[in-house]
N, C-alpha and C positions, 0 to 999 in steps of 0.2 A: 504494500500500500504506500503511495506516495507523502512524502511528508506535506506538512497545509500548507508551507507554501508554493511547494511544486501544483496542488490544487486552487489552491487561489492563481495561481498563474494562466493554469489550465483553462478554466474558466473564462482570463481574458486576462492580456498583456499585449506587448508591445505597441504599434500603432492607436489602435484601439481604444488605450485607455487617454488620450488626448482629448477625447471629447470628453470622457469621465470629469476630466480634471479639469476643464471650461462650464459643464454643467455643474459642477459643485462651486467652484469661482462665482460662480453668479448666484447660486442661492447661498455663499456664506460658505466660513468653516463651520460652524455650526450645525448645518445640515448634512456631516457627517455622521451616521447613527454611531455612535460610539461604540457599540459591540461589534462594527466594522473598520473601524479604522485602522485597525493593526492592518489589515489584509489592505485595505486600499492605501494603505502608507510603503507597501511593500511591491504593490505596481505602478503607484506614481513614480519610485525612483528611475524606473527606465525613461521616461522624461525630464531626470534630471533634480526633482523635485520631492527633498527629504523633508521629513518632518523633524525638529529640530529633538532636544533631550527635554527629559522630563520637568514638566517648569515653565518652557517655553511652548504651551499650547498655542496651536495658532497660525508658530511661523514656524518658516520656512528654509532651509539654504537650497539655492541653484544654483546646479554645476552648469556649466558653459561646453561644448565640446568644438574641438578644430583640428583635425589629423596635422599630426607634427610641429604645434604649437604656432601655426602661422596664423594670424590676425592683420587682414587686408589693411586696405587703405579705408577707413572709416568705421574700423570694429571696435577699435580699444576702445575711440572717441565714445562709440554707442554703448559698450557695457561700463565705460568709466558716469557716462550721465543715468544709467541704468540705477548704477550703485547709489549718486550722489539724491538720485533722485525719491528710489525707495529702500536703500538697505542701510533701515536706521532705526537700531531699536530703543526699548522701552528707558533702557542704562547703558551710559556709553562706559566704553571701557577703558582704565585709568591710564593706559598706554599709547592707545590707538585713536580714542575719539570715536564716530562717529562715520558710518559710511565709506565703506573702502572696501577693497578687493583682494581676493586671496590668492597668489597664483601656485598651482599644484606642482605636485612632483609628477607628474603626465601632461605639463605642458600644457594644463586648460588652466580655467579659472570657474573660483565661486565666491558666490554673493550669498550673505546671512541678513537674517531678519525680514526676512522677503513674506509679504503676507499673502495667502491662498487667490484673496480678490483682485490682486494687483497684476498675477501672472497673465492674463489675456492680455491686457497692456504692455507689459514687460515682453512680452515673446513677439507683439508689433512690432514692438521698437526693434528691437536684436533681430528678427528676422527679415526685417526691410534693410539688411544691410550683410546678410547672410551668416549670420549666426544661429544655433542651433543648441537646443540644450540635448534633443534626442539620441538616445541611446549612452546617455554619462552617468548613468548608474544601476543598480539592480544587477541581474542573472543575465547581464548582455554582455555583446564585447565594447570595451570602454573607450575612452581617447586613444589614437593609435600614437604610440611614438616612435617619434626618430631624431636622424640629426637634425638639430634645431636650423641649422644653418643650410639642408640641403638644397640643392641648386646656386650653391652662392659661395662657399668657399671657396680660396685657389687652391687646396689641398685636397677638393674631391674627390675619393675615389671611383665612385659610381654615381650618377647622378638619380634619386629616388625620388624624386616628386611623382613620376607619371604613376610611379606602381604605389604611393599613399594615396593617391588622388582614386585610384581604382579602387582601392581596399573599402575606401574611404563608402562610396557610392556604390558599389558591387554588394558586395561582404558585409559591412557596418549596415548597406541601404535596405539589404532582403529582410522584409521582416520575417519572411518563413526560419530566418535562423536569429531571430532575437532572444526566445527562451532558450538560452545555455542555461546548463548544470546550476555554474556558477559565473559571475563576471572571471572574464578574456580579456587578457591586454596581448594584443598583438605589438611588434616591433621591427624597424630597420633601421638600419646604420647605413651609410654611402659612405661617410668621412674617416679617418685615419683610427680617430682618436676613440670612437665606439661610443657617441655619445650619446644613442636610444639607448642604452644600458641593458642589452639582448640576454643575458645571462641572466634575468630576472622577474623576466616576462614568459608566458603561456607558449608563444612560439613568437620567435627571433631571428631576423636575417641578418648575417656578417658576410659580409666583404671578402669574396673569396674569387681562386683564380685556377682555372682546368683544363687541361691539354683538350680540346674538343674536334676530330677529324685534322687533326697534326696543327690547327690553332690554337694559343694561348686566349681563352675567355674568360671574358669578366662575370662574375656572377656572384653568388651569396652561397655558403654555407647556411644549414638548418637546425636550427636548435629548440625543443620543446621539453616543456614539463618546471621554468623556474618561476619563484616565487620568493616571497618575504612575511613573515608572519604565523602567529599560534607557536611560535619557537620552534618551527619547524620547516626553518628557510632553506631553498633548494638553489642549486644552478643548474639550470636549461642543459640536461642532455644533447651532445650532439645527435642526429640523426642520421649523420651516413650519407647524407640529400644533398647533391650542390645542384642548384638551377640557375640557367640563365636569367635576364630579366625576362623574356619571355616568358619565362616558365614558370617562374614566382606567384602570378596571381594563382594558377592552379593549385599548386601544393600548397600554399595558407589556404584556400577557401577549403581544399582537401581535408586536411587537419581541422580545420574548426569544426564542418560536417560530419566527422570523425568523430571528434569530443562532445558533439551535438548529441550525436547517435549514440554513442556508448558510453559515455560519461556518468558516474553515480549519480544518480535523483535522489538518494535515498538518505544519506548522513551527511548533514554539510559541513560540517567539522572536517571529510573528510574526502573533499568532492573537488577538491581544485586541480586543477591539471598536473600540477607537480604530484599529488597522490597517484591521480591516474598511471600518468608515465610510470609512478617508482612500484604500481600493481602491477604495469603489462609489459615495459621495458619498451624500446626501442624497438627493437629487434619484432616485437609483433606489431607496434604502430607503423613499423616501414611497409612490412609486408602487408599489413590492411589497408593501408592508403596505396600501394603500387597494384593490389588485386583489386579494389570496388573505389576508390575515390577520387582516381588522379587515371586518364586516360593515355599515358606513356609513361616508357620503362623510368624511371628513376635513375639518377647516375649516382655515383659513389661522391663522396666529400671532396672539394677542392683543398689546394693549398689555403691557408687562411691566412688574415695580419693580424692576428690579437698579438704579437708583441710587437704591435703598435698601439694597441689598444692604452690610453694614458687618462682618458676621461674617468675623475671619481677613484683612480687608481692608486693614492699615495706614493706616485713616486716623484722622480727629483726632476724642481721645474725645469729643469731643460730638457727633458721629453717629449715634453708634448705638452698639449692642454687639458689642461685638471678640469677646466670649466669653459665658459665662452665668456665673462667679464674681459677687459681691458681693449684695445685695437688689434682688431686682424685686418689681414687681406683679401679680398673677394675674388673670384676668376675672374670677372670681369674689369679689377684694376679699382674698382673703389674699395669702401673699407665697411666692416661694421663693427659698433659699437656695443659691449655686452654691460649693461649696469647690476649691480648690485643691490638689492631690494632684501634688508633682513627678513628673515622667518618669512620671507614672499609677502611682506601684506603692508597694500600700498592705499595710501588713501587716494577720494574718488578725485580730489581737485586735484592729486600729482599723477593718476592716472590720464587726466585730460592734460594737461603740462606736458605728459609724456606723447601725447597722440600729436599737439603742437609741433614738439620737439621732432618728432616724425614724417610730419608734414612736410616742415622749414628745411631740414637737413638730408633727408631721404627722398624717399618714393611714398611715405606715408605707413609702411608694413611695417608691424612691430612682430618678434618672433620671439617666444615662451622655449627657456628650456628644462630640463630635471630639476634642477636645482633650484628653482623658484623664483629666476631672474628673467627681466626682458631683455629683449637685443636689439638696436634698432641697426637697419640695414640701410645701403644704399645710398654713403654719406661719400661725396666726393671727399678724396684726400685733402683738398686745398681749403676745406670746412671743416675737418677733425676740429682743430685746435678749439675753433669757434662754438660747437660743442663740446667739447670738453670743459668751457668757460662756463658753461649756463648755468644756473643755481641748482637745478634741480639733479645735476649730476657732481655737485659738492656735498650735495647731501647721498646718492645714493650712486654711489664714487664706482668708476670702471675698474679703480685698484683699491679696492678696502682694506682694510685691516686683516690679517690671517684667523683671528678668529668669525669675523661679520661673511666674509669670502667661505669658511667652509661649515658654516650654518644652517641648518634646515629644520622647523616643529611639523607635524601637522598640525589638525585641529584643536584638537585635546577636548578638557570637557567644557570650556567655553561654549560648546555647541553640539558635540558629540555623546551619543546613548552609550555607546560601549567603551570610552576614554574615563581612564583611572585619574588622571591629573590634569591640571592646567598645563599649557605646553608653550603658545606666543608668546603673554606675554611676561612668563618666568624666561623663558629663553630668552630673549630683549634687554632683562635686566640682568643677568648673566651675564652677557655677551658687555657690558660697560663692567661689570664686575672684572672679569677678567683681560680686559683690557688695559682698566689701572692696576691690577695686581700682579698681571702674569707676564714675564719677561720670557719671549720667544729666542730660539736663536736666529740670528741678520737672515742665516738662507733657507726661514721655513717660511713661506709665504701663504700657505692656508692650511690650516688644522680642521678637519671635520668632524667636528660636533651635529649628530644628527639627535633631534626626540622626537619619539612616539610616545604619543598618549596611553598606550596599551600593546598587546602582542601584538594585535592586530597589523602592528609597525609599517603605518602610513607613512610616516619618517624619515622611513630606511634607515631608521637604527644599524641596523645588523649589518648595514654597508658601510660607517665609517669607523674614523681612527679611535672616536669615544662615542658609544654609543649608550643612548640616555633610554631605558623604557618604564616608562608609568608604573607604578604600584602602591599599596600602602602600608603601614609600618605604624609602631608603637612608640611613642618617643615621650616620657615623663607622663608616659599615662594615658596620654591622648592621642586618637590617629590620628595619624599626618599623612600629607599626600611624599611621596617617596619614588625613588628610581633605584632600576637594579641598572650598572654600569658593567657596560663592555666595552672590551680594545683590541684594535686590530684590524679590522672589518679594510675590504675595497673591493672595488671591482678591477677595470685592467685584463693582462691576460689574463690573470689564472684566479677569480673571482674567489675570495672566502669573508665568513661572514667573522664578528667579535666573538670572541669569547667573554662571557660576564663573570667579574672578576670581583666584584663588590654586590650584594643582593639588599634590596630595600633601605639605602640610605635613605633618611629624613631628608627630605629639598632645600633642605636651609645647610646642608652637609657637605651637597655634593659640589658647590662651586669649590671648596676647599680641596676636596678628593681630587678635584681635575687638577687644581695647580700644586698637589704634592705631585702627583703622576707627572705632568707636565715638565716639572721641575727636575726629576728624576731624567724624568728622556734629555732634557739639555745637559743635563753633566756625564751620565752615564754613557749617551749614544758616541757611536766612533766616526770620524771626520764625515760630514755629508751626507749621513744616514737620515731618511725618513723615518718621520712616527711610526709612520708601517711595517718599513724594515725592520727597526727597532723592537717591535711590539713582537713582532715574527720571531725576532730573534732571543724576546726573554720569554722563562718560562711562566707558567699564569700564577705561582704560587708569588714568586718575584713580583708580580705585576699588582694581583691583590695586597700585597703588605706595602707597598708606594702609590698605589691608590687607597690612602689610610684617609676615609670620609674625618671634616676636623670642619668644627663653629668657629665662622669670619665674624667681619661685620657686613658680610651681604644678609640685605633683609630679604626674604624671600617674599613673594605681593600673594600667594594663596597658600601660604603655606598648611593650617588648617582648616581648608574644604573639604578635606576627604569623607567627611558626611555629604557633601553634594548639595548645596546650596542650589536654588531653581538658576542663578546664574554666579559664577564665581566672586562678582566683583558686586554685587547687588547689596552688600552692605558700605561701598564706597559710595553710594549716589549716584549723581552724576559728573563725577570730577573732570575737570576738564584734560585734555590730551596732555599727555607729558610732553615739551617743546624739544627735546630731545629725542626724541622716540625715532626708532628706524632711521638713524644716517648712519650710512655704511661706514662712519671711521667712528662707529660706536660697538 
């Protein structure tokens, strides 16, 4: 027997429930019968539209969706006046203020406090300019990523837009495969540096190269089954699979149809494709997809470039690129510019600033990548400068600080039902914490600190050099919200997750934990070594007694919610934004 909500899906999902949720828009949230709304909170997410955590009846967050983080010429503008216009709720928050925008680690964006009757108007707006929230959450396949920059780098490998663009519309567009198991993140890379992060995702294409009828072709390696989260993070099996660009659309649509069809309905605990893969192997998804799903032979694996792979990877910055912050080159001779936005969330007058900025100095396209930053493209060389002068990138700087550069929360429980802790804006005040406290050495130029609110690890904890994840803890008697701490984590070639080394420090503990740890890797590490290598190279018992949790004078701003307050900050009032908040040399 299927579980409720494989039957409430059954019933009705995908397309469909659009009109549901313009029919209840109009008579009210209210006129949700409440012994329904679990079930219709669990099909409106494939339109993008959550119900917020308990407390906040009512509203709303909407995800945004746009394969491979590209936002035309006149999108930001539309979802920056979206935000300023309706995402503003009851208590502003003592960090943030008021109205602003989150940008994901999938390259999209979402908006909080969005109310049920506002969305027919809100998806006006956004869709008069081609924006979409459909299919950015629930049991579908999600934002598709890739290189943020593709079609535009001079270090192209492969150029991917045509085949995102098909994914996008083909695959994404067929509603006949919108109820998956479980949410699909599809993935490709074109660029050197692997910057869709394909080791992490359901199924991933890398940049690979195969003798084919005595020519040297370009194409992708095939990689299925990874993930992050429930503490039981995976890397993407190769599959043996190189296809041309040609080929490509086949074998993803193949594979997803595949997961579609045989994929567990039954446990969701234990239903995401990295389970599937680690139930059936390789070995039988190759041969089920070359027998019923894919109408030509399959070749064997190309040569691949993951040791080029340098995105997210902790190694030493003259590799490559860790991120897309600072100036690069474009193929075409101009440059683009990557800013840095902490913890992703930008408010909605610097989001329109930024669409300005894009206008004046580009072609107007502004491009989202992993890491929660925008990039604006298409800036003549002989205009860098004159960008680089504007105010809004002194605040949310192309070179920030090492700790603000390797940065990332998700949600937490600011707005999240299954987050353990506040995540923004304790990260925020962190990140100035250890900025006055903590002495780098001259040649680390970004430390990644990632937190998740929970296992769930929205975060990607589990992929950096300290990874933060939500929990609670007992501290003088009362629970406090608390993180268990890992170190180590990257992607790169050879992709592994932290090991947790510290379990349930109190929050008010762990800025100190970081900079014993921290402190330790500058005196101990050998000339030139990264955190990573570092981390790699001590053993965890080492690691836990120099990540010795110790009371600073950083104050922590939630420290006891872990009872869960209907909003974290909701005994602050409405205090006004901290004037400080989010500049990247914070």
């Amino acid at each position: 027997m299927a579980n409720k909500k494989e039957e409430w899906k059954s019933e009705l999902y995908g397309d469909k429930v659009r009109e549901k949720i313009l029919e209840f828009a109009e008579t009210g949230f209210e006129s949700i019968p409440e012994d329904e709304r679990e079930a219709w909170f669990t099909r409106f997410k494939f339109w993008g539209v959550f119900h917020q955590r308990s407390g906040q009846e009512g509203y709303f967050m909407l995800r945004l969706t746009n394969a491979n983080g590209i936002l035309e010429p006149g999108q930001l503008r539309a979802i920056a006046e979206v935000a300023r216009d309706y995402a503003s709720g009851p208590v502003s928050n003592p960090e943030f203020g008021d109205s602003w925008i989150d940008l994901t680690t999938r390259q999209s964006v979402q908006l909080h406090w969005i109310e049920l009757e506002d969305i027919p108007e809100i998806w006006e707006k956004l869709e008069a300019v081609g924006v979409t929230t459909r299919s950015s959450g629930g049991d579908t396949m999600r934002n598709i990523s890739g290189s943020p920059v593709a079609g535009k780098d001079a270090n192209e490998v492969i150029d991917t837009l045509p085949l995102l663009e098909r994914f996008q519309e083909e695959i994404r567009g067929d509603d006949d495969l919108c109820n998956m198991p479980r949410k699909f993140n599809i993935s490709i890379s074109g660029t050197p540096e692997g910057g869709a992060q394909d080791a992490i995702n359901d199924i991933g294409l890398e940049p690979a190269e195969k003798e084919i009828d005595g020519e040297e072709t370009l194409g992708f390696n095939v990689r299925v089954g990874g993930g992050l989260g429930g503490r039981e993070p995976r890397v993407a099996r190769p599959l043996d699979v190189f296809v041309t660009p040609d080929e490509a659309y086949d074998v993803v649509r193949g594979f997803v149809e595949l997961y579609h069809d045989h994929g567990d309905r039954q446990v969701r605990a234990k239903n995401r494709s990295r389970f599937f893969v680690d139930d059936h192997g390789t070995d039988w998804i190759r041969d089920l997809l070359d027998e019923e799903y894919v109408d030509r032979d399959l070749r064997t694996a190309g040569e691949d470039i993951r040791d080029e792979y340098t995105y997210n990877a902790g190694s030493a910055p003259d590799d490559g690129k860790k991120d897309y912050t600072g100036v690069h080159e474009q193929g075409d001779g101009r440059r683009y510019v990557g800013l840095s936005v902490p913890v992703g969330r930008l408010p909605a007058e610097e989001a329109v600033e930024l669409a300005d900025l894009a206008d004046e100095y580009g072609t107007g396209e502004v491009r989202l990548t992993r890491r929660q930053n925008p990039i604006i493209v298409d800036v003549e060389p002989d205009r860098v400068d004159d960008l680089l002068a504007e105010p809004l990138l002194a605040k949310h700087r192309p070179e920030p600080n090492p700790f603000v550069r390797g940065a990332m929360a998700c949600t937490g429980t600011e707005f999240c039902s299954i987050a353990l802790v506040e995540t923004k804006t304790r990260t925020a005040t962190m990140l100035r914490w250890l900025r006055d406290n903590v002495d780098l050495p001259d040649d680390v130029k970004q430390l990644k600190i990632h937190f998740s609110g929970c296992t769930a690890d929205c975060g990607q904890a589990n992929t950096a050099d300290i990874g933060l994840l939500g929990m609670r803890a007992r501290k003088d008697g009362e629970m406090v919200e608390a993180v268990d701490i890992g170190v180590g984590g990257g992607m790169g070639e050879e992709p592994s997750f932290v090991e947790y080394v510290q379990q349930r420090v109190p929050a008010d503990e762990a800025p100190g934990a970081i900079r014993n740890l921290i402190e330790a890797f500058a005196e101990r590490r050998e000339s030139s070594q990264t955190f990573r290598e570092w981390a790699d190279a001590t053993d965890d018992e080492t690691l836990a007694e120099l990540c010795e949790p110790e009371e600073t004078d950083y104050v922590d701003p939630s420290l006891t919610d872990a009872k869960q307050s209907w909003y974290p900050f909701a005994e602050e009032g409405t205090t006004a934004a901290n004037p400080e908040v989010a500049s990247s040399d914070d």
